[in-house]
C-alpha positions in Angstrom: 11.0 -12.5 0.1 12.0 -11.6 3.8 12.3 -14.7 5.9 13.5 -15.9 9.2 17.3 -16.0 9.5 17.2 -18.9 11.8 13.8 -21.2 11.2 12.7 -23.7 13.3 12.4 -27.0 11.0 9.0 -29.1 11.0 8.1 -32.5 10.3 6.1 -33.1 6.8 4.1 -35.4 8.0 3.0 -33.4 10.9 2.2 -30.8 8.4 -0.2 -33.4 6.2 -1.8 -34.1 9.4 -2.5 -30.0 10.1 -3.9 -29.8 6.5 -6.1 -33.0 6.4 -3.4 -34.1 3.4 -2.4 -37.0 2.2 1.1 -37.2 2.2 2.4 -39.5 -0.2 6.1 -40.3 0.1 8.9 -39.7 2.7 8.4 -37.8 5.8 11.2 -35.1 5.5 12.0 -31.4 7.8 10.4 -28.7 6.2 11.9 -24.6 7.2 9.6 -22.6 5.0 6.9 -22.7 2.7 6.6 -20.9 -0.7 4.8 -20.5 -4.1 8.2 -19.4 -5.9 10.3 -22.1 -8.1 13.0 -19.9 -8.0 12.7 -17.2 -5.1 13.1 -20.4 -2.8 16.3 -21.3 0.2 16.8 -25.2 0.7 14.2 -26.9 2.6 10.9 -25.4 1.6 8.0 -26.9 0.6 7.1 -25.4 -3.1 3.4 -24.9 -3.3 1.6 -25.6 -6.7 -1.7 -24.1 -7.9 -3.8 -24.1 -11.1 -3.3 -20.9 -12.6 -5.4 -19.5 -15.8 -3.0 -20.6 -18.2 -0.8 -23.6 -16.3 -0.5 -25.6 -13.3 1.9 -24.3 -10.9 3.1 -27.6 -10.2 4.7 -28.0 -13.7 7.4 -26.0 -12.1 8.6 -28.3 -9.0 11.3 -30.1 -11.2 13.2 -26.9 -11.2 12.1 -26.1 -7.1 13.6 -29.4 -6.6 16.9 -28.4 -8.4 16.7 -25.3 -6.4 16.5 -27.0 -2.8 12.9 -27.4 -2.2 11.8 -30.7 0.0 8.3 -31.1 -1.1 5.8 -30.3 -2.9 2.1 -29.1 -1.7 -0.6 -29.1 -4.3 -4.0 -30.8 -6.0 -4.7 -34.6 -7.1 -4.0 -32.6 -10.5 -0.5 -31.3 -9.2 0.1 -34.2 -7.7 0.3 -36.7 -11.1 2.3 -33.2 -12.8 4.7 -33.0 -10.3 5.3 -36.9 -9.4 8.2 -36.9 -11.7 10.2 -34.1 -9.4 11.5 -37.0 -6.8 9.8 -35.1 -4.4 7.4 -36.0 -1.1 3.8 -34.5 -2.4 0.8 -33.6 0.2 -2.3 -33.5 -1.7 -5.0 -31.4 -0.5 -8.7 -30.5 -2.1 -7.3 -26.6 -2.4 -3.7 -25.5 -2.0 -4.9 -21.6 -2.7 -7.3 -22.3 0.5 -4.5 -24.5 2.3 -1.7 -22.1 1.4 -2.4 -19.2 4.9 -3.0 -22.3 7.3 0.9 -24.2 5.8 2.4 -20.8 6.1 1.5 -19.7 9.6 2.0 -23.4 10.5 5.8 -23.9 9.6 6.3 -20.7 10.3 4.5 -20.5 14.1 2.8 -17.5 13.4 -0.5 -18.7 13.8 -3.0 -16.1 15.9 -2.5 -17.8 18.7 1.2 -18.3 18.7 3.6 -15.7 20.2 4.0 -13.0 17.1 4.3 -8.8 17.1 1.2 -6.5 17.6 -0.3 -6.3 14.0 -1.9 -3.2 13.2 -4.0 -3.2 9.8 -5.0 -0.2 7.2 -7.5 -1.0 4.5 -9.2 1.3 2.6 -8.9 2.7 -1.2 -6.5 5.7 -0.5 -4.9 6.4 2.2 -3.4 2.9 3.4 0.0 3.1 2.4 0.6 6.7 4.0 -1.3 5.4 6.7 1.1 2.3 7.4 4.4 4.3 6.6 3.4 6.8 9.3 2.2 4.2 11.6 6.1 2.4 11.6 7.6 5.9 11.9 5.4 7.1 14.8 6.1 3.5 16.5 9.5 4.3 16.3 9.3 8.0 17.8 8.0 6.2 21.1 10.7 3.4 21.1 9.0 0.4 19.8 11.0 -1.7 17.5 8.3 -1.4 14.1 8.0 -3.1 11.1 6.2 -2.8 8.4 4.5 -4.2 5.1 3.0 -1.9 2.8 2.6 -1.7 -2.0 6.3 0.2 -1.2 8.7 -1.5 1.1 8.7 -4.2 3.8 10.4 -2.8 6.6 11.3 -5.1 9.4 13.3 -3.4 12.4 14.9 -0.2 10.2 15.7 -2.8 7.5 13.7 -1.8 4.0 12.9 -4.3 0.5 11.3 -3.0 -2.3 7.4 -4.4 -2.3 6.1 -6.5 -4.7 1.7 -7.2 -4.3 0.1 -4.7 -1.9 -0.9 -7.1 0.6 2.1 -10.4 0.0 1.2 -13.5 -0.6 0.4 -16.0 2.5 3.6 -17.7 2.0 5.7 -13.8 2.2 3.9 -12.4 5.4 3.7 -15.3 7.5 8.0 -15.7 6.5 8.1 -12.3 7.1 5.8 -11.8 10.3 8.8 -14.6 11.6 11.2 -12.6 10.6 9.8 -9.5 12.3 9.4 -11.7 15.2 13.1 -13.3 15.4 14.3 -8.7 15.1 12.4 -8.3 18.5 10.0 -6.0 16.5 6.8 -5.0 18.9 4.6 -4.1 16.6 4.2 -4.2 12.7 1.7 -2.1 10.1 0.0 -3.7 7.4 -1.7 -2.6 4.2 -4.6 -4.7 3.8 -6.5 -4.7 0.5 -9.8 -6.1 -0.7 -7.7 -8.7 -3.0 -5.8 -9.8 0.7 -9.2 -10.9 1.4 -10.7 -12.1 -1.5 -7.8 -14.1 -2.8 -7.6 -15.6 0.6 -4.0 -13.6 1.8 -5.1 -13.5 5.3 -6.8 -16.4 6.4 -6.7 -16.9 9.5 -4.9 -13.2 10.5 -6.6 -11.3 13.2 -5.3 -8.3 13.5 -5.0 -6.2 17.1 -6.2 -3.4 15.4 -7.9 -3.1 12.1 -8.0 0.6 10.6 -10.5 2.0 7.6 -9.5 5.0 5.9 -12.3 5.2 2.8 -13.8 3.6 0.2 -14.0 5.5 -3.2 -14.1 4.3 -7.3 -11.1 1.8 -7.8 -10.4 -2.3 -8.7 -13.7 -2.4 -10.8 -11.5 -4.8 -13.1 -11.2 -7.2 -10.1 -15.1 -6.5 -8.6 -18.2 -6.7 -10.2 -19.1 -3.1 -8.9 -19.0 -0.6 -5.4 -21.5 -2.8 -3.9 -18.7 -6.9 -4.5 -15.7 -3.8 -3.6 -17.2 -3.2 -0.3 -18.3 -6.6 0.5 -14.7 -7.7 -0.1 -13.3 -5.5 2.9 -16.4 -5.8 5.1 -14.5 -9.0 6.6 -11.7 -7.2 7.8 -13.8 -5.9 10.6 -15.4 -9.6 11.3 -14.1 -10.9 14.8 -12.6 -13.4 12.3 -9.9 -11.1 11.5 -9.5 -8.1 14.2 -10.1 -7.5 17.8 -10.4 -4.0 17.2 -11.5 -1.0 14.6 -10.6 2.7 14.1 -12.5 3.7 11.1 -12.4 7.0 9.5 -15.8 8.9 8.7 -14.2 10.8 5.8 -16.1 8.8 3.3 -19.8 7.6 3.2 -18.8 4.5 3.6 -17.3 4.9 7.2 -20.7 4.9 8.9 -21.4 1.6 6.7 -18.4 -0.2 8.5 -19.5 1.3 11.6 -22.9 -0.2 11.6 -21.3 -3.6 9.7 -18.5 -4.4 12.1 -18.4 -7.1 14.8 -15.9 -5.3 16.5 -15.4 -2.7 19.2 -15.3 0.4 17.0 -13.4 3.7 17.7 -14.3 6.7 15.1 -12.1 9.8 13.4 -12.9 12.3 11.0 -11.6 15.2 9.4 -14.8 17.4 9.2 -13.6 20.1 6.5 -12.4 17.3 4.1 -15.3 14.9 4.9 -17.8 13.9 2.7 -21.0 14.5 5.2 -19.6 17.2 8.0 -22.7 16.4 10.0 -21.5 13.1 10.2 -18.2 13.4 10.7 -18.2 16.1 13.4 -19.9 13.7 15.3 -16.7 11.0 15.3 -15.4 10.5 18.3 -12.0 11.8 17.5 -11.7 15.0 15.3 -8.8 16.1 13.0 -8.3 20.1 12.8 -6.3 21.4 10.1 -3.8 24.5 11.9 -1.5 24.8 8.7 0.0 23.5 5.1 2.9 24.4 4.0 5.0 22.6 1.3 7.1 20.4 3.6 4.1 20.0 5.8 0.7 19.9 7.4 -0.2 21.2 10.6 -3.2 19.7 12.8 -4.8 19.3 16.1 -6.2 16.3 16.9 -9.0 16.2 19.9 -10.9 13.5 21.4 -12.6 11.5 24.8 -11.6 13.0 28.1 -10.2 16.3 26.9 -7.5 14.8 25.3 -6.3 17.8 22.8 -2.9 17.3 20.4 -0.7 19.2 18.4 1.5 18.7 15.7 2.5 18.2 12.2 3.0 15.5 9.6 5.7 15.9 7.0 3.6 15.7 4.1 1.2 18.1 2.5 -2.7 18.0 2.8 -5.4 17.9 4.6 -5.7 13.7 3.9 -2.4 13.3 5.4 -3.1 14.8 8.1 -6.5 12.6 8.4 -3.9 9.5 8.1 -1.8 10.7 10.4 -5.0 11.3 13.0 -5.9 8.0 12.3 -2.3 6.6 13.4 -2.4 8.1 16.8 -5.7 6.5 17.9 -5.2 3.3 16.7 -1.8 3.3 19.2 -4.2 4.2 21.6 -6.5 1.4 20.5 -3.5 -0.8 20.7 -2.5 0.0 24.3 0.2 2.8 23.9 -0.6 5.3 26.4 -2.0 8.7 25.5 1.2 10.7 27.3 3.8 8.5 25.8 2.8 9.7 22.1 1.9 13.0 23.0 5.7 13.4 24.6 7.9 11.7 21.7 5.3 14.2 19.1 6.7 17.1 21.4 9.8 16.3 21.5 10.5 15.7 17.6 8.6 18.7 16.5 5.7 16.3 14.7 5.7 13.1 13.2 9.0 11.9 12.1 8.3 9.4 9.3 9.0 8.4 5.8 6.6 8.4 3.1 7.8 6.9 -0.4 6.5 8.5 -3.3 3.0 10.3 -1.8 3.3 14.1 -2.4 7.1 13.5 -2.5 8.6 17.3 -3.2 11.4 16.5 -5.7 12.3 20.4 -6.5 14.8 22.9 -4.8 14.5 26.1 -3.4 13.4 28.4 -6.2 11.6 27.5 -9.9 8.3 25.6 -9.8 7.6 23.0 -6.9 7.4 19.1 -8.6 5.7 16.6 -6.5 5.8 13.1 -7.2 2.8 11.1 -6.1 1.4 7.3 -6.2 -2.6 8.8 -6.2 -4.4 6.8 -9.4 -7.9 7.4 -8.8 -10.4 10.3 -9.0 -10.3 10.6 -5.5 -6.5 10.8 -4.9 -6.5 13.2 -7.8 -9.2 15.6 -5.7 -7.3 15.4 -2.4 -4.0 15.5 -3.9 -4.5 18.3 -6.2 -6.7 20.2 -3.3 -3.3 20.6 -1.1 -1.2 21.5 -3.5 -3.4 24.3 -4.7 -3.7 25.4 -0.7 0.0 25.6 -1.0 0.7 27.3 -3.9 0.5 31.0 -5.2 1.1 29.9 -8.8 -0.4 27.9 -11.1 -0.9 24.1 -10.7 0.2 21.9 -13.4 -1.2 18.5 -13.3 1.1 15.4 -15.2 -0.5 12.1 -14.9 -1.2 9.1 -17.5 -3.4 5.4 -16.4 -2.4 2.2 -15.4 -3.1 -0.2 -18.4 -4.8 -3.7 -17.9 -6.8 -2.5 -14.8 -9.7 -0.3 -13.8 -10.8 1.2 -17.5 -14.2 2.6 -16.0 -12.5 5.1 -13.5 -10.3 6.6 -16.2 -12.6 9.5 -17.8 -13.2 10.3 -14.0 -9.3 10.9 -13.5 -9.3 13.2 -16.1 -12.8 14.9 -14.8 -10.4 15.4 -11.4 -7.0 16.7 -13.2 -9.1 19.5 -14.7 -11.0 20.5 -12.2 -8.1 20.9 -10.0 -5.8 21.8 -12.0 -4.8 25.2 -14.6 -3.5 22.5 -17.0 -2.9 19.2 -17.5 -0.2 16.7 -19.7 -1.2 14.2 -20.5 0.9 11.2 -20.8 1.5 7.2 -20.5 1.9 5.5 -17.1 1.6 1.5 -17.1 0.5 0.5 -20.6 0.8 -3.0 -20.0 -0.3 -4.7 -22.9 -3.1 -1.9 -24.1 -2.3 0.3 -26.6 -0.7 3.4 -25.1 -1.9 6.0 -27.8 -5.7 4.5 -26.8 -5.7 4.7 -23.3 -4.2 8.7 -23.6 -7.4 9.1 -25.9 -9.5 8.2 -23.5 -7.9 10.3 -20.5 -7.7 13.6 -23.8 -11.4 12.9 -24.8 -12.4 12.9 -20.7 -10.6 15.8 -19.9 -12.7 17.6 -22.9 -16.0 16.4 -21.7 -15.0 18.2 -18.3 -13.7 21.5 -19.7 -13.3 22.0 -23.3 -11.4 24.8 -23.2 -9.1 23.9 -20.3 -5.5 23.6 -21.4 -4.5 20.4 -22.0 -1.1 18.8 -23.4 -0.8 15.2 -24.7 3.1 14.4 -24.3 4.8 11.0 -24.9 6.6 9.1 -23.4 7.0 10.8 -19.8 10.7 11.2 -19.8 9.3 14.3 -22.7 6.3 15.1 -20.4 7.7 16.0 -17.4 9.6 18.0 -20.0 7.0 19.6 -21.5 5.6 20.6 -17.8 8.5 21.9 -16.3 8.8 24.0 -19.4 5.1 25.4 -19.0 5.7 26.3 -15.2 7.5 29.3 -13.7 8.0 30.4 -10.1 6.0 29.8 -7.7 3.9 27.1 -10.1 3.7 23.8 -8.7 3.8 20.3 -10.8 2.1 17.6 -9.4 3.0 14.4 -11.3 0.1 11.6 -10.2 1.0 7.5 -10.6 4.3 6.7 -10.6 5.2 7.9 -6.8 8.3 5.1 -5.6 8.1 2.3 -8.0 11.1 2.5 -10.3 9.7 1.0 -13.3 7.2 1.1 -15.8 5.3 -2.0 -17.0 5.3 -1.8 -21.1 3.8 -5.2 -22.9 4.8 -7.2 -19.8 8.8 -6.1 -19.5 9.2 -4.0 -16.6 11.8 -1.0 -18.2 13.7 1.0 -15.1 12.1 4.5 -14.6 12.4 7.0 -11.8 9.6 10.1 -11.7 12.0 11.5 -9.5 14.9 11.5 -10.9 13.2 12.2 -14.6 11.8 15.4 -12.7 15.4 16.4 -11.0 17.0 16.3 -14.6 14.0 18.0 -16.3 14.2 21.0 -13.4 18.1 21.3 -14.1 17.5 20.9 -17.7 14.9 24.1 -17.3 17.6 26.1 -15.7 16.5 25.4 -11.8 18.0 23.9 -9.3 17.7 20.9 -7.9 18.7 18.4 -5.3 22.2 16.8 -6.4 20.1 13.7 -5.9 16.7 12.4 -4.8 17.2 10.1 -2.2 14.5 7.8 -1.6 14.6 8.2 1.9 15.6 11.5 3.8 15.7 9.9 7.2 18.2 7.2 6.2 21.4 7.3 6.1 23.1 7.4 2.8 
């Protein structure tokens, strides 16, 4: 967890006051706030909550061993953790209490003196969005950060993600963190969870962007309808001051019409799902060119004002995200000429996207792409730009995420074939489902699409990527859909290293072809 090098101490008791707590015991300094036992620096308070299974606050003995200075929790939590030594504030809720004690000890409260946050919600699309957002910051001098599923990026320093959108505890320590770098300005993937499992209380972003809303996280909603209604808040004057919304998908004229904010629309009209609608956005996104290292676009909107460049990253979508990006700096402030220069100067958008379309191949043999994309939707856009890009045959590679969204599984499959020539199937996050079942399911979908499509079931993926680059020749192209940057896969709770990448790099070299001596994670860093 990123926090502030140097934190400015606060008084317990003046935190039991801010809560309406009780404070029972001492009055002691308090430097941060967290719900980790273990992932905890000396002077914290450790936060308890009733899980499903056990009370968080059965762990403060061991927070105590580990440095923390109190405890914030329940009447419950409080009688658990009385025998830690520690100074307890009770409150009714600590899940509800948890955003206000964060942004409290950590003065990052709305009103307090924090960067420009700049919010991306939406099913796909968010993470490219924010990753191109902090590179595009940086290309006109602003000191950027960034939180995002990938990496948390504060002032050219990157850790590994964990949760899409962190924990109140994580992004109020590391909105101070941001803050104590000099960063300006900071992008942030918000999803519906952020606001549903109370995240961001109490955030209110600058700007709040909406990229679409397709079939995903019906294991954590009820249906479309409880999905939508969990993000419709982001565009409440409770949480932004400003929208850019994207009429890509139906549901971009919903927010329009829902929001309580000063909206700015974007669409790309030939990837849209009304044209009619989307033509009428106020800023429109041209496709000018794809190529495999890149999409080329002009982006036009109010007063005349007509741009052109390229984003490093294949498809149409991208180029959408990237669209979206240069308005909302707009929205922010940044002026129009001051983009439009550092664009021109750099040739396009400089910026790093981890695992989305990621080409992993070399110069000859079959392209392999690496990508994060894990619903129908993805699969459509994803597999649409590749095809646009390549003379060969396309080759999809994907498997499904176990323990989530079971109902959207026969529709990935529906998408693989219909944008694909063929299609391996294989195993991606198992979890604790059987893996054999869930590759049934994705093998019996892809039949009901297209019986006699070609279709491979290969396990585990170390053979399948295997088994793909064997099938492919030159100029074929293997897009590999799921893993994208995490370097792990999650089998009966053990997380097991694993690297699409790197798996694809040997495969490729294995085939005969050659290959980068390494896939590094991040081309515009420095090794």
């Amino acid at each position: 967890m990123l926090r502030p090098r140097r934190p400015e101490s606060r008084r317990l008791a003046d935190l039991a006051t801010h809560l309406g707590g009780e404070l029972r015991g001492v009055d002691v300094a308090v430097n941060g706030v967290t719900l980790s036992s273990t992932d905890l620096v000396p002077g914290e308070v450790f936060v308890g909550i009733r899980g499903a299974h056990r009370h968080g606050a059965e762990f403060a003995p061991g927070a105590a061993a580990n440095g923390a200075v109190a405890v914030l929790t329940d009447a419950e939590g409080a009688e658990i953790a009385a025998d830690s030594g520690l100074p307890i504030i009770v409150v009714a809720d600590p899940r509800l209490a948890l955003p206000a004690a964060a942004a409290w000890v950590n003065r990052t409260r709305a009103e307090d003196d924090i960067p420009l946050l700049l919010g991306t919600t939406g099913t796909n699309g968010k993470t490219s969005a924010t990753h191109l957002l902090e590179g595009l910051l940086t290309q006109i001098g602003v000191t950027a950060g960034a939180s995002t599923s990938a990496e948390r990026v504060v002032a050219g320093e990157r850790v590994v993600a964990g949760l899409t959108s962190p924990e109140a505890t994580e992004f109020h320590a590391q909105l101070a963190r941001m803050r104590e770098a000099g960063v300006e300005a900071v992008g942030i993937e918000v999803s519906a969870q952020a606001v549903t499992r109370h995240r961001v209380d109490g955030v209110v972003f600058d700007v709040m962007a909406f990229t679409n809303l397709s079939h995903d996280h019906l294991d954590d909603y009820a249906d479309m309808e409880e999905y939508y209604a969990a993000k419709a808040p982001l565009f409440s004057a409770a949480h932004a001051k400003r929208a850019v919304v994207s009429l890509d998908s139906l549901a971009g004229s919903r927010v329009v019409a829902d929001a309580e904010v000063p909206v700015t629309t974007i669409a790309t009209p030939a990837i849209a799902a009304d044209r009619a609608t989307a033509e009428a956005a106020d800023w429109i996104v041209e496709i000018t060119g794809e190529e495999q290292r890149g999409t080329s676009f002009r982006l036009t909107g109010p007063e005349g004002r007509v741009l052109e460049t390229t984003v490093p990253v294949i498809g149409a979508h991208m180029a959408s995200n990237a669209g979206l990006c240069v308005v909302m700096l707009l929205e922010a402030g940044y002026a129009w000429g001051r983009i439009r220069d550092a664009l021109a100067r750099d040739g396009g958008l400089v910026a790093w996207v981890p695992g989305r379309t990621q080409l992993v191949s070399g110069p000859e043999g079959p392209a392999v792409y690496v990508d994060f994309g894990h619903t129908p939707d993805a699969f459509e856009k994803t597999l649409a730009a590749v095809r646009r890009v390549t003379p060969g045959r396309v080759i999809m590679l994907f498997g499904a995420d176990g323990d989530r969204d079971a109902t959207k599984r026969r529709d990935m499959a529906r998408a693989a074939v219909e944008g694909s020539d063929v299609v391996v199937i294989t195993d991606h996050h198992p979890r604790h489902e059987d893996a054999a079942s869930i590759r049934r399911t994705l093998v019996d979908g892809a039949a009901d699409a297209d019986p006699d499509h070609e279709v491979h079931e290969v396990s585990p993926p170390e053979r399948a990527i295997v088994r793909a680059v064997g099938l492919a020749g030159p100029g074929d192209a293997i897009l590999w859909a799921g893993p994208g940057h995490q370097n792990y896969r999650d089998i009966e709770g053990v997380q097991w290293g694993y690297s699409a990448r790197e798996l694809s790099r040997r495969a490729l070299i294995a085939a005969g072809w050659p290959a980068p001596d390494r896939v590094w994670p991040n081309p515009y860093a420095d090794e």
